[in-house]
C-alpha positions as YAML, in Angstrom:
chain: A
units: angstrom
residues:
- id: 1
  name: UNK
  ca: [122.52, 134.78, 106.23]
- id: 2
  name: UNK
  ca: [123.81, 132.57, 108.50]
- id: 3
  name: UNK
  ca: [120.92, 133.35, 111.56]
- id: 4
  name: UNK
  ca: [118.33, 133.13, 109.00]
- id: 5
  name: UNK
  ca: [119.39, 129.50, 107.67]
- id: 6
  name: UNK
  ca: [120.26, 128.05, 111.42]
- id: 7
  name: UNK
  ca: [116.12, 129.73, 112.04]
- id: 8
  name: UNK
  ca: [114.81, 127.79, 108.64]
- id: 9
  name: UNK
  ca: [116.25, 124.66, 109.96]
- id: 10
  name: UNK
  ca: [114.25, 124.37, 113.35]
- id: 11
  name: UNK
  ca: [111.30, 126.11, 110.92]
- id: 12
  name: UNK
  ca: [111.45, 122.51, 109.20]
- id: 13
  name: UNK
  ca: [112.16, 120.46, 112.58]
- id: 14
  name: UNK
  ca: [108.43, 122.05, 113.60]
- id: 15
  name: UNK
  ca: [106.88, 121.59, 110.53]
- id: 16
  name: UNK
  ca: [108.56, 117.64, 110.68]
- id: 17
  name: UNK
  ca: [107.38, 117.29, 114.09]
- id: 18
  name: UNK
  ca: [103.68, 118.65, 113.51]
- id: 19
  name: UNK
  ca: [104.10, 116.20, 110.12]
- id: 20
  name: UNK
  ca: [104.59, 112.85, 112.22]
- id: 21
  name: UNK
  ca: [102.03, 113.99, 114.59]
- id: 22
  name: UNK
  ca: [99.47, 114.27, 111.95]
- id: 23
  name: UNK
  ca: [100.50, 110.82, 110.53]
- id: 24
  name: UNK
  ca: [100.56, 109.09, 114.04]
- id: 25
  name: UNK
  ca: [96.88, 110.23, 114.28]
- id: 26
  name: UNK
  ca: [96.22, 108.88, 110.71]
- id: 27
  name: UNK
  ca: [97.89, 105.44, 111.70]
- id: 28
  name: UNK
  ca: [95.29, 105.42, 114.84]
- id: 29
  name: UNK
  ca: [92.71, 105.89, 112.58]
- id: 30
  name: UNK
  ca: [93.37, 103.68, 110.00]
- id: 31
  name: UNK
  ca: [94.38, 100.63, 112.66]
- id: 32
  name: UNK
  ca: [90.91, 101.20, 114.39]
- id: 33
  name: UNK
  ca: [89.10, 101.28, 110.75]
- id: 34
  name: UNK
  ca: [90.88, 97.79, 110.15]
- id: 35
  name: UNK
  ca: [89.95, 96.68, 113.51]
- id: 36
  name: UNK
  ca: [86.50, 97.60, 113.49]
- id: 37
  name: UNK
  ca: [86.07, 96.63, 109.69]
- id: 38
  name: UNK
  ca: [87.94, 93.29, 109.51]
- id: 39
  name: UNK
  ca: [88.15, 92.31, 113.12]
- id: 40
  name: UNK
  ca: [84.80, 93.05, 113.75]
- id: 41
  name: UNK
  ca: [83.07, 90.95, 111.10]
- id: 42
  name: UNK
  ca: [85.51, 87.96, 111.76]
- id: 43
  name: UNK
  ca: [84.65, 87.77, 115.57]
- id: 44
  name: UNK
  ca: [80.69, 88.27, 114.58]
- id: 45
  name: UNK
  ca: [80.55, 85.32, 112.38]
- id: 46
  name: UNK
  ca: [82.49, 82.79, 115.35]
- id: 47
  name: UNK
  ca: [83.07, 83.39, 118.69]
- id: 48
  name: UNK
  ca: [86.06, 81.40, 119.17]
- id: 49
  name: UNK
  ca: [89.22, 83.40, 119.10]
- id: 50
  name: UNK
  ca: [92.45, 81.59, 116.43]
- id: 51
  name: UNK
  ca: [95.72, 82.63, 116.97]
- id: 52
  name: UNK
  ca: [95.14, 84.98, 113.67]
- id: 53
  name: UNK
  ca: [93.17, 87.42, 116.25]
- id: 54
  name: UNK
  ca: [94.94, 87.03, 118.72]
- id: 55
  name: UNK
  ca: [97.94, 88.40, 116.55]
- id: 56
  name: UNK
  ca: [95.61, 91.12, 115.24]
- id: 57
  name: UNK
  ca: [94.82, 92.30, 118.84]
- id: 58
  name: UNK
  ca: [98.42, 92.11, 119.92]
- id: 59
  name: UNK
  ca: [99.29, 94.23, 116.57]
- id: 60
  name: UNK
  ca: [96.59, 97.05, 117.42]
- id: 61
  name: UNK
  ca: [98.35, 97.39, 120.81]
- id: 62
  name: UNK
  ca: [101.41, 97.70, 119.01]
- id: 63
  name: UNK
  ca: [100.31, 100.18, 116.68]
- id: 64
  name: UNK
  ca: [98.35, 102.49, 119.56]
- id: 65
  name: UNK
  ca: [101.75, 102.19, 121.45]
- id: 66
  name: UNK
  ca: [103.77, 103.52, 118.79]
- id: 67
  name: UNK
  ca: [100.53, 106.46, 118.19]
- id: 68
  name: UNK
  ca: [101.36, 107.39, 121.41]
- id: 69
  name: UNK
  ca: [105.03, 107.48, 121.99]
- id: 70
  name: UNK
  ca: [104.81, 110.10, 118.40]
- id: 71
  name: UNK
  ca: [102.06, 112.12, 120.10]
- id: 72
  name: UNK
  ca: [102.60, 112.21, 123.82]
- id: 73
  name: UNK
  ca: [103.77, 115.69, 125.28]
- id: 74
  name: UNK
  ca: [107.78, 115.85, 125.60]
- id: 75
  name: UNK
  ca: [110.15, 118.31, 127.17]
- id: 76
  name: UNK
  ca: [113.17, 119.08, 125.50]
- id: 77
  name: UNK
  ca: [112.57, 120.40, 122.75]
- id: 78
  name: UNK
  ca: [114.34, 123.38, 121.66]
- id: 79
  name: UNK
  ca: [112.54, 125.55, 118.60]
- id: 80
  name: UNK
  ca: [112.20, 129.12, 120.55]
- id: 81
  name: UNK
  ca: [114.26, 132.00, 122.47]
- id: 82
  name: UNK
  ca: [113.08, 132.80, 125.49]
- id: 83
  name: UNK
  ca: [112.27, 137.02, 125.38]
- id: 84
  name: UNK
  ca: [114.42, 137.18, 128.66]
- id: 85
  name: UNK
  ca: [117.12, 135.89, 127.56]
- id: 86
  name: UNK
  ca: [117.34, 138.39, 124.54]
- id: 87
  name: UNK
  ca: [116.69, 141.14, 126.88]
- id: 88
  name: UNK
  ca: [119.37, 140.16, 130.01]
- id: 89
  name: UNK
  ca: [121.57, 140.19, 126.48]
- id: 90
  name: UNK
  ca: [120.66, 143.45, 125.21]
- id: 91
  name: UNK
  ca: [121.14, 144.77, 129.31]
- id: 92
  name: UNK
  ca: [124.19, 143.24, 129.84]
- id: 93
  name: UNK
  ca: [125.75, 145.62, 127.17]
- id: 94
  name: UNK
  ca: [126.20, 142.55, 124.23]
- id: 95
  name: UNK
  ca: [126.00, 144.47, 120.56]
- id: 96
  name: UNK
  ca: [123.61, 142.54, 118.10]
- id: 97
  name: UNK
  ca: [126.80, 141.05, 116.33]
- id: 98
  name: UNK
  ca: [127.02, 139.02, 119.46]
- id: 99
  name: UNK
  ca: [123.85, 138.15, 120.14]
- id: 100
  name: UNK
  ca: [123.23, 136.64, 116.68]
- id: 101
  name: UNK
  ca: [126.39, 134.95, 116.64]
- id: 102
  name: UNK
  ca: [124.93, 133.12, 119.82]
- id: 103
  name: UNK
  ca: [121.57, 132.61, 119.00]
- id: 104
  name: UNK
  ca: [123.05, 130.83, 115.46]
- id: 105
  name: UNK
  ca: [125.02, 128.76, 117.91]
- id: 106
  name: UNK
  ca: [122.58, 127.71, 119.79]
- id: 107
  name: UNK
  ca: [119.93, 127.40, 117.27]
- id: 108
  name: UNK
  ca: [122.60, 124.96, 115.39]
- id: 109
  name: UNK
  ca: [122.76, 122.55, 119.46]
- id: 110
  name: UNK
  ca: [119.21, 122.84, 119.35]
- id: 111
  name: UNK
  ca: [118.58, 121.80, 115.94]
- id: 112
  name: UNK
  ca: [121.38, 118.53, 116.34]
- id: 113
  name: UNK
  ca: [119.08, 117.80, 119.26]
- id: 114
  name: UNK
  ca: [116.01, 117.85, 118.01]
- id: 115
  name: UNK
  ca: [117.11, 115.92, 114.79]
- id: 116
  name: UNK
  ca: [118.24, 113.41, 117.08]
- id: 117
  name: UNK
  ca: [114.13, 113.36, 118.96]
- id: 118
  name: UNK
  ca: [112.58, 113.56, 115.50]
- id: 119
  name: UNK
  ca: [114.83, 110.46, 114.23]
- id: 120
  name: UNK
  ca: [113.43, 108.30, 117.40]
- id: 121
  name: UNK
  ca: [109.49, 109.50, 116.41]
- id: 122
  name: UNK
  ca: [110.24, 108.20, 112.91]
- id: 123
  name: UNK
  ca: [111.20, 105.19, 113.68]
- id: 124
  name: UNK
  ca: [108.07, 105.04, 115.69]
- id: 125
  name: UNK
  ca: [105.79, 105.80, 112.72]
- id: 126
  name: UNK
  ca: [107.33, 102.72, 110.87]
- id: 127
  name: UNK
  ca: [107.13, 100.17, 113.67]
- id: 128
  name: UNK
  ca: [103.49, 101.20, 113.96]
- id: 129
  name: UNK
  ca: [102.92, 101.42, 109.95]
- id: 130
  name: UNK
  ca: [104.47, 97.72, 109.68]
- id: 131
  name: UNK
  ca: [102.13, 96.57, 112.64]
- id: 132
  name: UNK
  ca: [99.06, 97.96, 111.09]
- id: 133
  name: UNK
  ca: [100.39, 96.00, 107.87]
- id: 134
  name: UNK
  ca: [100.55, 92.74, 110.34]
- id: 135
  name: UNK
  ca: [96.69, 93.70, 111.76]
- id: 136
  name: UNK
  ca: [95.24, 93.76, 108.47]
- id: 137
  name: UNK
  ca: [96.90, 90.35, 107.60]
- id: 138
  name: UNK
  ca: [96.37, 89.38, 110.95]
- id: 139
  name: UNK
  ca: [92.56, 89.69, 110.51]
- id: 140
  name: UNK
  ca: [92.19, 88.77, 107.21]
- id: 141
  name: UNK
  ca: [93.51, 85.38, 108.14]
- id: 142
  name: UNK
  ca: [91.31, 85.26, 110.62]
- id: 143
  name: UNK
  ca: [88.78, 85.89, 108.48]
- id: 144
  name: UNK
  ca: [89.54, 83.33, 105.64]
- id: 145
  name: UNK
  ca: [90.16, 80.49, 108.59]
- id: 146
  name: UNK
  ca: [86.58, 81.24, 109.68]
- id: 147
  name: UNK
  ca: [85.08, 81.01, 106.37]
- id: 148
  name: UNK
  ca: [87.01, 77.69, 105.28]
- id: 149
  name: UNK
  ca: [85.51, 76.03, 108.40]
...
């Protein structure tokens, strides 16, 4: 009981991780949408560039940082057994007992380390969901400055 509830855990760390990744994309997405939608059509109608794009460019960068730092390829993290370690185990003489007594132990410093990489990527995903928030205003004051002119 214990193995299979340490094993759900990092089951739900992957399925967390693959989560944020598919939301980082999303946020890409929808920042480029806003850029191309709002950004676009304020810069057609006036060449001059106000402090409101300026602040919408600025946010974009912001928001394709944090994309990236959620995406990017890291080491470290812990969600399988390596085969050879089961089977230098299972030579070495250990009886199953043992082995899943250590494999719940480790499975339990893997998933407090993970936990503690997932944490960081979430905080990611909201810096880059409040600077798309800031874009779209961004732009959209922009776009109201131009047409007040």
């Amino acid at each position: 009981m214990a193995y299979d509830e340490a094993l759900r855990v990092l089951t739900l760390q992957i399925n967390t991780l693959d989560g944020l990744r598919t939301r980082a994309t999303l946020l890409t997405a929808g920042a480029a949408l806003v850029t191309s939608f709002f950004g676009g059509f304020a810069l057609q109608r006036h060449q001059d560039l106000g402090w409101w794009a300026v602040v919408g460019m600025v946010a974009l960068a912001v928001v394709l940082v944090s994309a990236l730092a959620i995406v990017a390829p890291r080491r470290g993290w812990d969600f399988v057994v390596q085969p050879g370690v089961l089977l230098q185990a299972i030579d070495d003489g250990r009886d199953v007992n043992a082995i899943y007594r250590t494999l719940i132990q480790d499975f339990g410093a893997w998933s407090r380390a993970n936990q503690f990489k997932i944490r960081r990527l979430q905080w990611w995903l909201v810096v880059g969901m409040v600077f798309m928030f800031v874009e779209l205003l961004a732009w959209v004051g922009q776009f109201w400055t131009l047409t007040r002119a």
